[in-house]
C-alpha positions, 0 to 999 in steps of 0.5 A, a space after each residue: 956324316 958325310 966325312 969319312 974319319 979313318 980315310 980323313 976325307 969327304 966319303 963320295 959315296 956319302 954325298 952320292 947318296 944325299 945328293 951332295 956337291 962334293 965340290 961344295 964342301 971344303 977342299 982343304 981339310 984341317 984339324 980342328 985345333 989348326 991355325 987357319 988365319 989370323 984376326 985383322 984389323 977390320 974385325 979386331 975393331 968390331 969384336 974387340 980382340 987383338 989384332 993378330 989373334 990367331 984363329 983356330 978352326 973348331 969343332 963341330 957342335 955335339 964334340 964341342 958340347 960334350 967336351 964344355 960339359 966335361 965328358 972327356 973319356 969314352 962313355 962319359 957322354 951317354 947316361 947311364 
């Protein structure tokens, strides 16, 4: 909880609090479906993807769970 999503940035205020090096945590912020580099030929040979493979920055763990279970509407992650 240390991003603040309506501002899009790191919440100084946050990391005052927990004693966060806001200078620590990434500078660039970037969407989670952003490409941010690509495979290269070291890493292609150790995983087996293609060289050139575009990698995508992710989510973070709870999002990225409700969405591999399904839970693709509000409300759809809380039972009921």
């Amino acid at each position: 909880g240390v991003f603040d999503i309506r501002k899009k940035n790191w919440s100084d205020e946050m990391c005052k609090l927990l004693g966060i090096d806001r200078h620590k945590l990434p500078q660039k912020i970037v969407s989670s479906s952003d490409i941010v580099g690509h495979v290269n030929k070291t890493y292609a040979g150790l995983t087996g993807l293609l060289e050139g493979t575009p990698v995508v920055s992710g989510g973070i763990d709870a999002p990225v769970a409700q969405l591999s279970a399904g839970a693709l509407f509000e409300g759809e992650h809380v039972a009921m």
